[in-house]
C-alpha positions in Angstrom: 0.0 0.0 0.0 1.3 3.3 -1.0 2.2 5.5 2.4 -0.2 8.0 2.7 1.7 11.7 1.8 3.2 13.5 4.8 2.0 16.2 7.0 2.6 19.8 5.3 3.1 21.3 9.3 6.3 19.9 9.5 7.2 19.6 5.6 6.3 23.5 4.4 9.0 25.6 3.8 9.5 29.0 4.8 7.0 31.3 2.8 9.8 34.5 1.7 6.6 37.0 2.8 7.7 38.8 5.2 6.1 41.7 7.4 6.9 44.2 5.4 5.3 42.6 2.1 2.2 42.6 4.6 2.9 46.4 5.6 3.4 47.2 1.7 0.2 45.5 0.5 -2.0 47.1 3.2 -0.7 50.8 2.8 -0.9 50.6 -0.9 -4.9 48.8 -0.6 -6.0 51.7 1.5 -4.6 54.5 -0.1 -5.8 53.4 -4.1 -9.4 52.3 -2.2 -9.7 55.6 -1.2 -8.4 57.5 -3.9 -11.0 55.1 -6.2 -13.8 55.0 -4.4 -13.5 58.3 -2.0 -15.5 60.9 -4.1 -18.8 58.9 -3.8 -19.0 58.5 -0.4 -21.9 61.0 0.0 -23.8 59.9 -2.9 -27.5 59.0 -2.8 -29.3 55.7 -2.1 -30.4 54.1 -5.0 -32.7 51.2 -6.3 -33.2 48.8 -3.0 -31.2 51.1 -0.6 -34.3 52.6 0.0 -36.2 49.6 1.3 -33.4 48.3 2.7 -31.8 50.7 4.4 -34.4 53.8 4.5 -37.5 52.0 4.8 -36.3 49.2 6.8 -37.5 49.3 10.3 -35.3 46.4 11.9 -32.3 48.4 11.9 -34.0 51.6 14.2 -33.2 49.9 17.5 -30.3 47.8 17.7 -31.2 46.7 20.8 -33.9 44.7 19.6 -32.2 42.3 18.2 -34.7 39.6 17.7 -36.0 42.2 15.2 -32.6 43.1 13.6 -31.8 39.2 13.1 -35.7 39.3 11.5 -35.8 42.3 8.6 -39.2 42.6 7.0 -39.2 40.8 3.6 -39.7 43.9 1.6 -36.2 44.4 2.6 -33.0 43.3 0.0 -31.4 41.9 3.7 -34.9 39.4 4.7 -33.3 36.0 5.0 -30.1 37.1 5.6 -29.5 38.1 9.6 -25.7 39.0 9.7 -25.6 41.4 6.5 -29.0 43.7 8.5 -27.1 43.3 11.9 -24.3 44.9 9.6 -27.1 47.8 8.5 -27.9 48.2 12.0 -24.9 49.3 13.7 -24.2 51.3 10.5 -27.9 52.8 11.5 -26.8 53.2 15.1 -23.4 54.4 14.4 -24.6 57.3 12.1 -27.9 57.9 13.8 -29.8 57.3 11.1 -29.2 56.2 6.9 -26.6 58.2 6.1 -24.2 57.1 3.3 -21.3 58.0 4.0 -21.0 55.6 7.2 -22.5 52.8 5.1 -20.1 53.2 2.3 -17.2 53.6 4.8 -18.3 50.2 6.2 -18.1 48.8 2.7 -15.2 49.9 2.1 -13.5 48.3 5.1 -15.2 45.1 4.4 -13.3 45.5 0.8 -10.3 46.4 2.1 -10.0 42.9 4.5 -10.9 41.2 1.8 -7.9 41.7 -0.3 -5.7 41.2 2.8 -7.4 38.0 3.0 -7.3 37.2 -0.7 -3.5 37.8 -0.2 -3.1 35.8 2.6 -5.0 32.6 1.0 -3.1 33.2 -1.8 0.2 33.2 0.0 -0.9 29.9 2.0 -1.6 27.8 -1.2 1.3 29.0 -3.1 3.4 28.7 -0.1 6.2 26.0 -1.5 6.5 28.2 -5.0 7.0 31.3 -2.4 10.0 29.6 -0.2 12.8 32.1 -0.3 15.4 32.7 -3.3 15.0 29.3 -4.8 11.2 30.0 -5.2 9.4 29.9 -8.6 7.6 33.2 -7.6 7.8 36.1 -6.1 5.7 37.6 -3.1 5.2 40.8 -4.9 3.1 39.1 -7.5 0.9 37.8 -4.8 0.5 41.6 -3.5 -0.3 42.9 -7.6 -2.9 39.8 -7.8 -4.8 41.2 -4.6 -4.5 44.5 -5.8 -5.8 43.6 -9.2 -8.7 41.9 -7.6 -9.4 44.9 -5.2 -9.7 47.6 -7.6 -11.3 46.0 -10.7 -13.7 48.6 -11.6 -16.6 46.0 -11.5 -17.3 46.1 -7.8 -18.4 49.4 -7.7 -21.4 47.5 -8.0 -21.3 46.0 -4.2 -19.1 49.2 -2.9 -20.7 52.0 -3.6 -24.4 50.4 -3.8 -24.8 50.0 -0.3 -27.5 47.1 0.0 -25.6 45.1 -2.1 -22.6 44.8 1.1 -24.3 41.6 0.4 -21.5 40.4 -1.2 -18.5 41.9 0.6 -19.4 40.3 3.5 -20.2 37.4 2.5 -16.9 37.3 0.6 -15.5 38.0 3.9 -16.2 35.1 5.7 -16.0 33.1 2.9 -12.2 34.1 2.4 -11.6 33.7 6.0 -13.4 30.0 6.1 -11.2 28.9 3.2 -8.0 29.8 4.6 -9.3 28.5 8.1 -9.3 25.7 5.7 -6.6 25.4 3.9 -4.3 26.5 7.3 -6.3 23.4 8.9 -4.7 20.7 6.4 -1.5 22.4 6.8 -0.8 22.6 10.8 -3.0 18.8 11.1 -4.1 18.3 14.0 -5.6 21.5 14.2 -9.0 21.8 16.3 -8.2 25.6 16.3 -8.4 26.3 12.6 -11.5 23.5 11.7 -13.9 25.5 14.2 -12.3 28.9 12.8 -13.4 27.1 9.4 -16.8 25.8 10.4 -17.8 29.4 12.0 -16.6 31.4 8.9 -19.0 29.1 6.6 -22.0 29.5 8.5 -21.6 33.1 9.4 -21.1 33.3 5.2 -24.5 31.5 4.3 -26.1 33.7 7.3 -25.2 36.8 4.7 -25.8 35.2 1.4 -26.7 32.0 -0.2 -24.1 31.6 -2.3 -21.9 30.3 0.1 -23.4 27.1 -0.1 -20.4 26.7 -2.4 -18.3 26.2 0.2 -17.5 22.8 0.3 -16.5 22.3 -2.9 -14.6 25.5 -3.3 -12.6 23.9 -0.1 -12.0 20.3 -2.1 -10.9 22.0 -5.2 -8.3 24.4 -3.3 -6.6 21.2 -1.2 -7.2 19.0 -4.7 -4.9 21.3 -6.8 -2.6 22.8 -4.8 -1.9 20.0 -1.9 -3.7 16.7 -1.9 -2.6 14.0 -5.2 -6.3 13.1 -5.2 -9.9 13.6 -4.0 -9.8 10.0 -2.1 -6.4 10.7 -0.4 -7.9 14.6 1.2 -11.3 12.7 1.9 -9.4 10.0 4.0 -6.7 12.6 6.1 -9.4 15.9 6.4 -12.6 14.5 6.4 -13.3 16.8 9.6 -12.4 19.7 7.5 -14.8 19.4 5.0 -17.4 18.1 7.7 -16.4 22.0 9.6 -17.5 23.7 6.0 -20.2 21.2 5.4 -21.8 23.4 8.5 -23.0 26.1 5.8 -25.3 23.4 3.8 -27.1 23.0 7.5 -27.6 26.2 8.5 -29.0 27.1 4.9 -31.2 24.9 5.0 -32.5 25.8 8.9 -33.2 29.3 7.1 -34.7 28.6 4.5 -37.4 26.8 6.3 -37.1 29.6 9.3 -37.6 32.7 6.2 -38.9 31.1 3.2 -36.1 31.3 1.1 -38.0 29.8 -2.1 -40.6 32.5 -1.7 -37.6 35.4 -2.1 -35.9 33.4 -4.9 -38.7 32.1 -7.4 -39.9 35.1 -10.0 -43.6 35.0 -9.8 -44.9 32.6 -13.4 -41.8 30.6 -12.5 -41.9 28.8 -9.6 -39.3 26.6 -8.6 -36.4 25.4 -11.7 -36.8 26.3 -15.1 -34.8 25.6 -18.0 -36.6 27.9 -20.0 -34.9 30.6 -17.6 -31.5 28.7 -17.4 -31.2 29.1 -21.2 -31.7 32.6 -21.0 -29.0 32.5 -18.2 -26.6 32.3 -21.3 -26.9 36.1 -21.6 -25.8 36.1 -18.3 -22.5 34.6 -18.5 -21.6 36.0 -21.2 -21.6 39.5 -19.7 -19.7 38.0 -16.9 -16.9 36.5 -18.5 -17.0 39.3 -20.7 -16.6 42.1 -17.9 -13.9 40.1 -15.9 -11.7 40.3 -18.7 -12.7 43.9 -20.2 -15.0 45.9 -17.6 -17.1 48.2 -19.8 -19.5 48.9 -20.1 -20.9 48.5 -16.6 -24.2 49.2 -16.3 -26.1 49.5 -13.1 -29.2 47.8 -14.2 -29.6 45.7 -17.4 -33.5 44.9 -16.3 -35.5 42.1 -16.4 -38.0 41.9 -19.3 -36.7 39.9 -22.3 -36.6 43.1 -24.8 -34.0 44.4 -22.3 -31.7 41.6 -22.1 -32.1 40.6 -25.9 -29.5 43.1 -26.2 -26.9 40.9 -24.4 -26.1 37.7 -26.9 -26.7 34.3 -26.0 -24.3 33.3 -28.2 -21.6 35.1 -26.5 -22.4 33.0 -22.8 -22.6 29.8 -25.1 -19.0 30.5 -26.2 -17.9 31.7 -23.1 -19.3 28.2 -21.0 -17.6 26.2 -23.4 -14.4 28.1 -22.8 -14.4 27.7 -19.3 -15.7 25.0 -19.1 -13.2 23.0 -21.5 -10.2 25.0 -19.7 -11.5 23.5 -16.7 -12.0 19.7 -18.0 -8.8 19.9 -20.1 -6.3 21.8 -17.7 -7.4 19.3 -14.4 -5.1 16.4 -15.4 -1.9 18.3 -16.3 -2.6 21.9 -14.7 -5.1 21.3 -11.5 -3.8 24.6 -10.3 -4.4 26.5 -13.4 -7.5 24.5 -13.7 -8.6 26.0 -10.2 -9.4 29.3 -11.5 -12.1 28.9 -14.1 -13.7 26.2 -11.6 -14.3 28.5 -9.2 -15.4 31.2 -11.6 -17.8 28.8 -12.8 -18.8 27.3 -8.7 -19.7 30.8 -7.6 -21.8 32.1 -10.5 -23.6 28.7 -11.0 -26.5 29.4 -7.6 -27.2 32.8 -9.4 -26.8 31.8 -12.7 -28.8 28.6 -13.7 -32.0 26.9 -13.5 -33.1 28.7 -10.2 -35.1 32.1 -11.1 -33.9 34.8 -9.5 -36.4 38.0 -8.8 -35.1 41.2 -9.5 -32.3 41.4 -11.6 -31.4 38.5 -14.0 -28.1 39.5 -14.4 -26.1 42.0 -11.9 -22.9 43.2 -12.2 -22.3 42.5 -7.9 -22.7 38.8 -8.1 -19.3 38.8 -10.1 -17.6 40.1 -6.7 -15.7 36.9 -5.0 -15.7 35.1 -8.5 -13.6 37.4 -9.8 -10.7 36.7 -7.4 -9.7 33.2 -9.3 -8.9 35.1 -12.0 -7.8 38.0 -10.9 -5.2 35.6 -9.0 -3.9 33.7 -12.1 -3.9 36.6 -14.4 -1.8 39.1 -11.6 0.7 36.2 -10.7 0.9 35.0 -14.6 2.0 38.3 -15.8 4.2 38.3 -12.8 5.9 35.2 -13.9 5.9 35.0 -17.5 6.6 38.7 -18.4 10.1 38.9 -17.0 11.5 42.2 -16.2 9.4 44.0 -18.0 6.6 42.5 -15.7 6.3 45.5 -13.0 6.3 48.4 -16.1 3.1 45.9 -17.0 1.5 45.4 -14.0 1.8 48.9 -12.4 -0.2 50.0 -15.6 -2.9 47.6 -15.6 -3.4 48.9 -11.7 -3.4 52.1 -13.2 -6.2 51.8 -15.6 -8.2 49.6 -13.0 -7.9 52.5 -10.5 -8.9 55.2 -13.2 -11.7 53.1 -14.5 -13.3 52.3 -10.8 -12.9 56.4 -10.2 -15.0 57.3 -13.5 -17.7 55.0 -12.6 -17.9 56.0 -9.0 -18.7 59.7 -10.4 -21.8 58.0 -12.2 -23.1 56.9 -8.4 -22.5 60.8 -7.3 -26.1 61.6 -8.8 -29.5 59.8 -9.1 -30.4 61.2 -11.9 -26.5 61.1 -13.7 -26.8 57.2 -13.1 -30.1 56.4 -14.0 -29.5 58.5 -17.4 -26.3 56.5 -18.0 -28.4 53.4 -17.5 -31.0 54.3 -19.7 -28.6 55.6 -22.6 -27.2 52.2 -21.8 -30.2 50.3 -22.0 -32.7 52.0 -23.7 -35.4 48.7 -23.6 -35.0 48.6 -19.4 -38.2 50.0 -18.0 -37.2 49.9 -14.2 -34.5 52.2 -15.2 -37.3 54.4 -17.0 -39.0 54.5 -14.3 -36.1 55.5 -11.8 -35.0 58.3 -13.8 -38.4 59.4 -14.1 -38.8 59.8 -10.2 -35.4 61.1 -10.0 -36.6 63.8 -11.9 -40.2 64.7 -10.7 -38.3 67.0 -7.9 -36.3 69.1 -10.5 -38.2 72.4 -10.8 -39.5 72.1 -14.5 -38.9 68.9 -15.3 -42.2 67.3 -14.5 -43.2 66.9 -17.9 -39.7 64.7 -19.1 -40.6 63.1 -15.8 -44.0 61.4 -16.5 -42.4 60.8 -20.4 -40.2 58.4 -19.1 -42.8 57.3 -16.5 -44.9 56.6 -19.1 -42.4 54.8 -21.0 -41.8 52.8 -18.5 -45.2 51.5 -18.5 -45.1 51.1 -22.2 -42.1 48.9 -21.8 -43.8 46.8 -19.4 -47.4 46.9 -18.7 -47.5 43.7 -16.2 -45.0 45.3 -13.8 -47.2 46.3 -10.9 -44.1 49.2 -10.1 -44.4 50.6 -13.0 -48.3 51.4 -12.3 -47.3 52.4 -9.0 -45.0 55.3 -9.9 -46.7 56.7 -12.2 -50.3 56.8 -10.3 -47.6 58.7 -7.5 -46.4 61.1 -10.0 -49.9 61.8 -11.2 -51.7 62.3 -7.9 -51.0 65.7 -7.4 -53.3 66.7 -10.3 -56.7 66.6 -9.5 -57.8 65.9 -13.3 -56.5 62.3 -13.2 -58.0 61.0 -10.2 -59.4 58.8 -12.2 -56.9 57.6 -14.3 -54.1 57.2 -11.0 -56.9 55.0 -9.3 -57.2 52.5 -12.4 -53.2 52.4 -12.2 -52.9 51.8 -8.3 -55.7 49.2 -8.9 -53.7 47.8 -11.4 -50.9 47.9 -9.3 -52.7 46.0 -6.3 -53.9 43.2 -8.8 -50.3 42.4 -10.3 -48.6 42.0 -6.8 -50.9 41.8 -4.2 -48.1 42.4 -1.9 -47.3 45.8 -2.8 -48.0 47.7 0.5 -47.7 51.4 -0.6 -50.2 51.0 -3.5 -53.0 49.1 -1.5 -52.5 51.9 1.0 -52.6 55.0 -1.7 -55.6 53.6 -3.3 -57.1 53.3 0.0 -56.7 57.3 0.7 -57.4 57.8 -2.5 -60.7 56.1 -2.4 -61.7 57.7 0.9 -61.4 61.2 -0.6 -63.9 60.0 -2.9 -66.5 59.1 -0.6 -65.7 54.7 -1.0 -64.6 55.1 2.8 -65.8 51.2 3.2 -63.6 50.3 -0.1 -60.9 52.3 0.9 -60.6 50.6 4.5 -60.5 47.3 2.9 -57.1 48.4 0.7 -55.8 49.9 4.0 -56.8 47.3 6.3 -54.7 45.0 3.5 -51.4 47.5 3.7 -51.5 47.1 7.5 -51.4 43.5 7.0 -48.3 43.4 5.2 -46.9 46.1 7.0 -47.7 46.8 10.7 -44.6 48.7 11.4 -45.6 51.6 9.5 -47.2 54.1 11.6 -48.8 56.0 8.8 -50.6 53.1 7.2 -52.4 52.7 10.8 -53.1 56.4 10.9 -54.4 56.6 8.0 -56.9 53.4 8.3 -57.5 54.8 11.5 -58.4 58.0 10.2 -60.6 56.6 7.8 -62.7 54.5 9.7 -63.0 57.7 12.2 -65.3 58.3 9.8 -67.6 55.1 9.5 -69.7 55.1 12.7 -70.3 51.7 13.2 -66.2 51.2 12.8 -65.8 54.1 15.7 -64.5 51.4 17.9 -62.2 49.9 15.7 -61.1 53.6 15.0 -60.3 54.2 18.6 -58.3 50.7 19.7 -56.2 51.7 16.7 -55.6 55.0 17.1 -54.8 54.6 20.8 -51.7 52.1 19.5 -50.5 54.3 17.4 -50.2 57.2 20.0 -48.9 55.0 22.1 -46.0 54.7 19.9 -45.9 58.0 19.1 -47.7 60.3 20.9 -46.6 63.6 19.5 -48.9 62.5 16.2 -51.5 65.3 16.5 -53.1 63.7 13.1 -53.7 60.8 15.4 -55.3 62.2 18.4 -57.6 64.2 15.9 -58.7 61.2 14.3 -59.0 59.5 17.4 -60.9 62.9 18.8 -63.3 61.7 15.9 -63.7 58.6 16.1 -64.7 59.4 19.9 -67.7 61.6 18.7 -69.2 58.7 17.5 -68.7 56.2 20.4 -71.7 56.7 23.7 -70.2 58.9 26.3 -67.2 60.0 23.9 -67.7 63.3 23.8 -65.7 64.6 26.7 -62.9 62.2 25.5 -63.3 64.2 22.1 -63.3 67.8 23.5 -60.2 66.7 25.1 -58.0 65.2 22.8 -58.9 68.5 20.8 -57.8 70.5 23.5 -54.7 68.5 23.8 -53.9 68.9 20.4 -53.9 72.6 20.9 -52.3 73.2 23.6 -49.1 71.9 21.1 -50.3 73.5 18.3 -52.3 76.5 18.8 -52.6 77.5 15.5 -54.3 74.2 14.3 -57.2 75.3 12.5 -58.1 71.7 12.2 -58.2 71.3 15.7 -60.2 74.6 16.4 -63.0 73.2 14.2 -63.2 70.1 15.0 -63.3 71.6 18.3 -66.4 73.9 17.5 -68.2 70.8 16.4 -67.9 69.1 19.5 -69.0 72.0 21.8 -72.0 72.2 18.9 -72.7 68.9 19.7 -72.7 69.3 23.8 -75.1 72.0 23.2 -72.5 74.7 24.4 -73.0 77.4 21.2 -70.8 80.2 22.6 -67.8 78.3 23.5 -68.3 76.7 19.6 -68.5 80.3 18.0 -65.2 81.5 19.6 -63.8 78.4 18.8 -65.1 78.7 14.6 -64.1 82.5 15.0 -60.4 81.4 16.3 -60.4 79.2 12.9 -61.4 81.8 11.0 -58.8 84.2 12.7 -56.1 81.7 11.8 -57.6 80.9 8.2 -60.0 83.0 6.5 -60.6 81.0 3.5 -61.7 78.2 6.1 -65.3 78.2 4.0 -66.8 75.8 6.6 -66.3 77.1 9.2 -67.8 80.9 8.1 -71.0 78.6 6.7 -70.7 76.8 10.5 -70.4 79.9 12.7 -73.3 82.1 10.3 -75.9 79.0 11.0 -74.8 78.8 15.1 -75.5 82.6 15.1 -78.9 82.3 13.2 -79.8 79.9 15.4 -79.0 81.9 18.6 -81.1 84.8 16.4 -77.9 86.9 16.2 -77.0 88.8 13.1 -74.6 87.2 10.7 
């Protein structure tokens, strides 16, 4: 029997990478970072930022951390506990969503990475590294990093905040393989296999793409330590058992956050090959951007006459490329063979039969597959080129630095971005749409506005988002109440989910006298989401106004002021609902009176107060109180029609 091979903790030679190449590589990463990334900072939120980091209501009070661990699924971060825990003590540490402490975050998570991308790379190529009588040099190690940390395509998971996604999953990800691979090497090593084990479930706990874990592990060991897959299965069996972890814990949330529910595109359910053959379009731009990055474009949409502009023959070619390297090179070259394996491994859960909602193809999910690549390509150059190899590679850094710095300027402004996206893909209807609302705020430019809103629409009529946005952006003109309750309607009936636009409608049907129809939409919005205080207000509000509902008016209302009890909306609405309720009145008078006492100058209040002396027969305090209204308001109409009849009545002159 063939003696199993030896331990590498006592047969690893000395790596040549010394402290300073560690000092060096960390210097040089934060300063280009910066300089790259630095001037967009402070730009806006865009796309899901808003729900996720805006609108998200987990990460308010870190201190609730059931809550945190739990984000609402409208949020890009539901299913994924550590990444909101990450948007929460941003939240906490800025007091409140401000940018520049998210993208700060992101670029610190960024920054580890390529230490830790060095560091892995350093502890597989450890016997090529070994002093003078190496085969390579430590400074190609420190160029293949930096090659990885400033390719101009992660822009799209550095400065677009909710996609940290990513990052941090690429974070523990990174540290779980060299947990790994540092496991095999010092054997017996308890130490590093729970270091390993912890990494890969804190990684699936981000994203789900680190499923991948275990075989990313067995393809590192297989080409670059163990002879065979049998001989690394019989001597670190524990070690792939301590990634294995990650395949649990997936599955634990998946049952715990319904994880099918996020992933499956509504017509689609569960796998489709119909979708995976349209995936082709998909790798093609990857494989395409990892080797030239440009264009990048923010948001190539999701209807098929905005991605027929990206070649299925291009992802055929490119599959058959890699995937041939990969088959070919694993006999003669496993090491070279490694890379497009691992491109291939951590594209393939967002890239194949499994529909995806959102965003068929997206520029962030290249992130950690990149790093293969970037790894042979920097050390490569580094080897083959000779002396002219640091002219070379100083260049490529050069251009990667001044490309990522362009496209950071396009994040600076909503509205620069969104036309970019649209000049780049002038069939995408959610970037339509986007550019529209960017620009309904810009004095004067309502009317391109609601062009491109409208286009939008035209693009694609079964998007309920689409009818959303524009019934918003047509509210404000009386004349179309009509036609912005047909498109919120239409809205509610494509996605019955869409909170916003069941709660609009509601309103919206209210002010038309449908208060019973209108409570239904807004009893629905409350449903899906109880933590927005406004939705309750505003059903509250409306069924202040349906007697028989008084009740129901008042239990709500309370809750809400309870919660906030500086809402004087509220506590008018619940001064109205009391009117209606047997021995209310008094409650009424006084939430009215409460209400001014804060706000003297509520005409609102004063009226509402003038009624309910009206109604406990006391006319004089009702007329100062409709003269008070009148004092602050003079156009009040109802009340001057109020106080003339009270003073007719009391056979006063008008």
């Amino acid at each position: 029997m063939a003696p199993a091979p030896p331990a590498f903790s006592s047969g690893l030679p000395p790596s040549g990478f010394r402290w300073s190449s560690a000092l060096l590589l960390a210097l040089t990463t934060g300063l280009l970072l910066a300089l790259a990334y630095g001037r967009a900072l402070d730009a806006p939120f865009v796309l899901d930022d808003q729900a996720t980091l805006v609108d998200n209501p987990s990460l308010r009070d870190l201190r609730n951390l059931s809550a945190v661990l739990q984000p609402p699924p409208s949020a890009f971060s539901a299913g994924r506990p550590l990444l909101n825990l990450s948007f929460a003590l941003d939240y906490a540490l800025a007091g409140g969503p401000q940018p520049r402490v998210f993208r700060l975050t992101n670029l610190v998570i960024h920054f580890t990475n390529v230490l830790l991308l060095a560091a892995l790379l350093h502890r597989l190529l450890r016997p090529a590294l070994a002093g003078a009588g190496g085969s390579l040099r430590p400074t190609w190690v420190i160029f293949a990093a930096l090659l990885w940390g400033l390719h101009p395509v992660h822009t799209a998971c550095i400065t677009y905040v909710s996609q940290r996604a990513e990052s941090l999953m690429g974070l523990f990800y990174l540290g779980s393989l060299y947990a790994f691979v540092r496991g095999w090497d010092e054997r017996p090593s308890r130490r590093w296999l729970l270091t390993s084990g912890a990494a890969a479930i804190a990684a699936v706990m981000v994203k789900e793409v680190a499923v991948t874990l275990p075989i990313a592990g067995l393809v590192l060991l297989r080409a670059f330590r163990a002879p065979s897959v049998s001989s690394l299965w019989r001597e670190y069996r524990a070690g792939w058992v301590a990634l294995s972890c990650c395949l649990v814990a997936l599955a634990a949330s998946a049952v715990a956050t319904n994880l099918s529910g996020r992933l499956a595109v509504p017509g689609q359910p569960g796998f489709s090959p119909v979708y995976a053959f349209g995936q082709l379009r998909a790798w093609g731009e990857y494989a395409s951007l990892a080797l030239w990055p440009h264009p990048l474009i923010f948001d190539r949409g999701v209807t098929p006459s905005a991605l027929a502009q990206f070649p299925l023959w291009r992802g055929a070619v490119a599959l058959l490329l890699l995937g041939g390297s990969a088959v070919l090179l694993w006999r003669s070259l496993p090491r070279l063979a490694s890379a497009p394996t691992l491109f291939l491994l951590l594209l393939a859960p967002t890239t194949s039969v499994i529909p995806i909602w959102g965003q068929p193809i997206a520029e962030n999910r290249l992130y950690l597959a990149l790093a293969p690549l970037c790894a042979i390509a920097g050390i490569g150059l580094g080897r083959w080129m000779g002396r002219p190899a640091p002219w070379l590679l100083g260049a490529v850094l050069g251009a990667c630095g001044v490309l990522t710095f362009q496209r950071n300027g396009d994040f600076r402004s909503a509205e620069r971005l969104w036309r970019v996206t649209v000049a780049q893909t002038p069939w995408n209807a959610r970037a339509r749409g986007s550019l529209g609302l960017c620009l309904l705020d810009v004095p004067g430019r309502r009317p391109e506005a609601l062009t491109h809103l409208r286009e939008a629409l035209r693009l694609n009529p079964g998007d309920a988002e689409s009818h959303y946005q524009l019934a918003a952006a047509l509210e404000a003109d009386p004349s179309t109440a009509a036609e912005v309750a047909a498109h919120y309607e239409a809205s509610v009936a494509l996605r019955p989910t869409h909170a916003l636009a069941h709660a609009r409608l509601g309103v919206l049907l209210f002010r038309a006298g449908r208060a019973e129809e209108g409570s239904r939409h807004l009893e629905r919005a409350v449903a899906l989401r109880p933590d927005r205080l406004d939705f309750r207000q505003a059903l509250g509000a409306i069924l202040s106004q349906i007697p028989p509902r008084a009740a129901e008016a008042v239990r709500l209302l309370e809750e809400v002021l309870r919660e906030a009890p500086g809402l004087s909306e509220a506590r008018l609405n619940l001064g109205n609902a009391l009117r209606h309720l047997p021995q209310g009145l008094p409650r009424a008078i006084a939430e009215y009176e409460t209400v001014l006492r804060s706000d003297p100058r509520s005409a609102a209040a004063w009226f509402n107060l003038a009624g309910a002396w009206v109604a406990a027969g006391r006319a004089a305090e009702a007329e100062r109180c409709y003269e008070e209204v009148l004092r602050i308001a003079p156009q009040f109409t109802a009340a001057r029609e109020r106080l003339a009849q009270l003073k007719q009545q009391r056979g006063t002159q008008p």
